[in-house]
N, C-alpha and C positions, 0 to 999 in steps of 0.2 A: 690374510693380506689385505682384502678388501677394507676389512674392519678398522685396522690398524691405517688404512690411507685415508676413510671419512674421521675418524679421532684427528690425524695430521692435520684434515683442513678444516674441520671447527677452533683449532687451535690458530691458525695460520690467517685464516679470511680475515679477521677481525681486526689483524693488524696490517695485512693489506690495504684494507681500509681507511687507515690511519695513513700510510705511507704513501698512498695511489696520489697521482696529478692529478687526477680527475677534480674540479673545482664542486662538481655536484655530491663530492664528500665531503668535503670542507666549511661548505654553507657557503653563503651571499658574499661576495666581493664585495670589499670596503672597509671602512673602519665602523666597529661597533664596541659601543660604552654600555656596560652595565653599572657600573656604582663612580658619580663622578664626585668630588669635595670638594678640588683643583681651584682656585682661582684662574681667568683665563691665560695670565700670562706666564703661571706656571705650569696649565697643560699643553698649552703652544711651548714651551719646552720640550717637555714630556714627546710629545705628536714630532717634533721634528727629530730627536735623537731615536724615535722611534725607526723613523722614514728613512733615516739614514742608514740605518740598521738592516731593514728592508729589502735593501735593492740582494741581500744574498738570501733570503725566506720566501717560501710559500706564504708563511703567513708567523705572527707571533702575536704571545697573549701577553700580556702582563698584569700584575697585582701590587698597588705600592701602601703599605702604612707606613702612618706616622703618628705617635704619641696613641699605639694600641688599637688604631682604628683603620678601617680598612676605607682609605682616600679615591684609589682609581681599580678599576677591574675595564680592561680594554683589550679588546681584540684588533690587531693591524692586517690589511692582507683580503683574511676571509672572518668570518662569523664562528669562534669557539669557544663562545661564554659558558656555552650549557653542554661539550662536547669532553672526552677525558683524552689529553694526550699523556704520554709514557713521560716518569720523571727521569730516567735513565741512569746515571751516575748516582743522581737526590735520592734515588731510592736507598743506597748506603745510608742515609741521614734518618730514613723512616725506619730504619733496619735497628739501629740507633736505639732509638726512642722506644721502641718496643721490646729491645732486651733489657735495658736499664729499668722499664717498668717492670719486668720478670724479675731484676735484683731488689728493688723496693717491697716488690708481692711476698722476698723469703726463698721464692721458686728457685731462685741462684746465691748461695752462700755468699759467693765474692767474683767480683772480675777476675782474681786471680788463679781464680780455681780453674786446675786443669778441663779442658772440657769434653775429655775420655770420661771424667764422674758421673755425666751426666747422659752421655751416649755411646754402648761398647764398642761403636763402628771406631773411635778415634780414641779407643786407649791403646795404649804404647803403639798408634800410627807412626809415630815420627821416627825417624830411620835411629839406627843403633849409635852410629858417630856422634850421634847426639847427647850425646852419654842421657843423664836424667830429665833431660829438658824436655817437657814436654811444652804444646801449644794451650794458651790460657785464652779467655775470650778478652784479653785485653790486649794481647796480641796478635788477633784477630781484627778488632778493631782498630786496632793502631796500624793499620799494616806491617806489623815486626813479627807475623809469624813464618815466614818463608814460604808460607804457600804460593805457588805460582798464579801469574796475576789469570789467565786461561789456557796455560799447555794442557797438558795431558796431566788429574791431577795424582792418581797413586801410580804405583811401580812394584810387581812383585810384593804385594801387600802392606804397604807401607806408602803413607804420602811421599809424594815427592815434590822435596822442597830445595829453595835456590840459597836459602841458608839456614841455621841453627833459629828457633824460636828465640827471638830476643836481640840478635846477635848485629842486625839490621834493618832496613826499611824496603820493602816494595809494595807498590799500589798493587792490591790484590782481588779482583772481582770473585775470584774462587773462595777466599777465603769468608767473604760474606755468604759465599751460597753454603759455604759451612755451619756458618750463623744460623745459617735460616735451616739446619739439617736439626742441629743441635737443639733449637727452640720450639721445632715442632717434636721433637721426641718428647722432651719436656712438657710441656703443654698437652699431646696428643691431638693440637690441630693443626689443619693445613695453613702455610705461611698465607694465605690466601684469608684466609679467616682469620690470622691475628690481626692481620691488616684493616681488615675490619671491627673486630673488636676491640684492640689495642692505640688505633689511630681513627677513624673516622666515626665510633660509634659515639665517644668522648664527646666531641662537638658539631655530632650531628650532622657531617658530613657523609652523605648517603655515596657520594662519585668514587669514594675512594676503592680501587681495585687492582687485581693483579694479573697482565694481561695476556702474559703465557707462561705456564707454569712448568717449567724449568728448573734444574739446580740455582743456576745464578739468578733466579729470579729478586730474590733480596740485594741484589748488588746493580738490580738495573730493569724490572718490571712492574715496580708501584705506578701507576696512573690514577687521575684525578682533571675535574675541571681547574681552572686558573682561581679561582674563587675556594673551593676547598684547600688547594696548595696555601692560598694568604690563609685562610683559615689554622692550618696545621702550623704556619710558620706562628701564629700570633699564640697557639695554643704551646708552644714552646715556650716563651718567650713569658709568658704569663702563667709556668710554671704550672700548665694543665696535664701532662703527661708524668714530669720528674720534678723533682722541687727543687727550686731558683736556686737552695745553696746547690746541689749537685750537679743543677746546669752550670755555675760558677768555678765549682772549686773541682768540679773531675770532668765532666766536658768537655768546657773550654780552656782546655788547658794542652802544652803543645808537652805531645810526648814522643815526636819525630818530627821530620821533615822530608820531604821529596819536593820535587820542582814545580809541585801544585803551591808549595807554603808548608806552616806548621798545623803538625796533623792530630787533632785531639782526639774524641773518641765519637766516631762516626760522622764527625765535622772537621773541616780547614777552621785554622783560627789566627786569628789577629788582635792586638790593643789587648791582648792578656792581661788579667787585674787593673783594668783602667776603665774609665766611663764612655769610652768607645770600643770596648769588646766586642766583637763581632764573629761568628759562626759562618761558613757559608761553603757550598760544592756546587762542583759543574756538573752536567752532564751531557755524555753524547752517546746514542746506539747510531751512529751514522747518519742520517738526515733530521732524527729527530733531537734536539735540545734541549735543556734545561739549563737555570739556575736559581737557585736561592741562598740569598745573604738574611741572615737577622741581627739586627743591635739591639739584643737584650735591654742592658741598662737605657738604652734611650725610646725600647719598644718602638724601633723604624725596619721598615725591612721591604726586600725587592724578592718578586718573584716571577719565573719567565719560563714559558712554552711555549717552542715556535720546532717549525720544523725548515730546515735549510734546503735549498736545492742542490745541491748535493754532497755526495759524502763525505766529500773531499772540500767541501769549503770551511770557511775560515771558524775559529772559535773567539767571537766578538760576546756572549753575553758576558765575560767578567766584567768587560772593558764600561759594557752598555751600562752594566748595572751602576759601576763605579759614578757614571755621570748621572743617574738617575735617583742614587743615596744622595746627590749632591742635592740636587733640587729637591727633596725632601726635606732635609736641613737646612738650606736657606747657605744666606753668607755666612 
């Protein structure tokens, strides 16, 4: 019992830490700039839609390129430049990234392929009524495999699901942690280490990490400084992870919807085959935030970690980011 309560809280402190009011976790009060490009009348922009922003945060980080290059890395609040907060939802997007490099390696035949082939916990999981249908990892991705988004996820040995694979859309944090069950059998390593090797070893971002290791951890555990986040976003984007056409032509591409938008594969997406295509997810584990937008074809992109006061407040970064893509692209 003892053993099992010190394991809980090496697991647990850390993101206490992350979570506590305390200001002497957080670092120095104030605004701090690590990378500025800005002209000043477009970061007096920036600094006021920040502030406005503000008055519901502890604190928030942001990261903005433009034309591939990384313009602003700013912290509002307190001091997080060199600190990893949780990407929460964004973690779906790193989730992403790192099966599609599994389908380029050979490691995975096809998206479509059932993903009982590859792990025997999930073959013929899916209930009987289902006739042949089983769950694909593109149904997974898409959120159309009916896995529930966090009930309870088998039943009597068989998942339980809220409909037939394919048949519909629900946003499903379970079904990423499936993702991430499926990829480490594959591989033989912990989602912790692809994370590592799959995402930040590529470009050298040492911050990237995963901060309690959980089933849903792939659906809402990836953390990182503000600075490796624009990093991952730009390594997207410039086709470091999956090549341009596949970010194009199977990515971003809507292959449902829910009342997030249209949902591609491990991304929301917009301006579909047009020269403002765009990628982007929210996230929230309760106080702490996320979001990241990329526009591939114009290589601009916004990235955001801040943590709200509380649980229950409002979800402002789409809104923020929206005005923040703006002032990147000018009139």
């Amino acid at each position: 019992m003892m053993t099992k309560l010190i394991t809980l809280l090496l697991h647990v402190v850390p993101i206490l830490f992350l979570l506590t009011g305390c200001a002497c976790f957080y670092g120095p009060v104030g605004d701090h700039t690590g990378i500025n490009e800005l002209d000043v009348d477009s970061l007096a922009q920036v600094d006021r839609q920040m502030k406005e922003t503000l008055v519901n945060y502890n604190y928030i980080s942001v990261a903005l390129i433009r034309d591939g290059r990384i313009i602003l890395i700013k912290s509002y609040g307190h001091d997080r430049l060199k600190k990893k907060d949780v990407y929460a939802s964004v973690s779906k997007s790193v989730t992403a990234m790192i099966l599609l490099q599994l389908l380029q390696e050979g490691k995975i035949a096809s998206l479509d392929d059932e993903i009982g082939r590859y792990h025997p916990k999930y073959k013929d999981a899916v209930p009987k009524d289902c006739g042949e249908n089983q769950i694909t990892f593109r149904h997974l991705l898409t959120h159309t495999s009916g896995v529930s988004h966090e009930s309870r996820l088998w039943v009597h040995g068989t998942l339980k699901l809220e409909f037939c694979p394919g048949d519909d859309v629900q946003y499903s944090s379970h079904g990423y942690g499936i993702l991430g069950d499926v990829m480490e059998k594959i591989t033989g390593k912990s989602y912790k280490r692809l994370v590592k090797d799959y995402i930040g070893q590529p470009i050298n971002a040492s911050s990237f990490t995963v901060l309690l290791p959980f089933f849903d951890a792939p659906a809402g555990q990836v953390a990182s400084t503000i600075e490796d986040m624009a990093r991952f976003a730009n390594a997207v984007m410039e086709g470091r992870y999956i090549s341009k056409d596949m970010l194009y032509q199977e990515v971003l591409k809507q292959y449902a919807e829910d009342r997030h938008g249209p949902i591609g594969l491990g991304w929301y997406c917009t301006g579909v085959d047009t020269l403002d295509v765009a990628g982007y997810h929210a996230g929230s584990n309760g106080r702490p935030r996320a979001f990241l937008a990329i526009k591939p074809r114009k290589k601009n992109a916004v990235a955001l970690l801040g943590l709200n006061r509380s649980e229950k407040g409002t979800h402002d970064f789409g809104k923020l980011t929206i005005d923040l893509m703006a002032i990147i692209e000018g009139p």
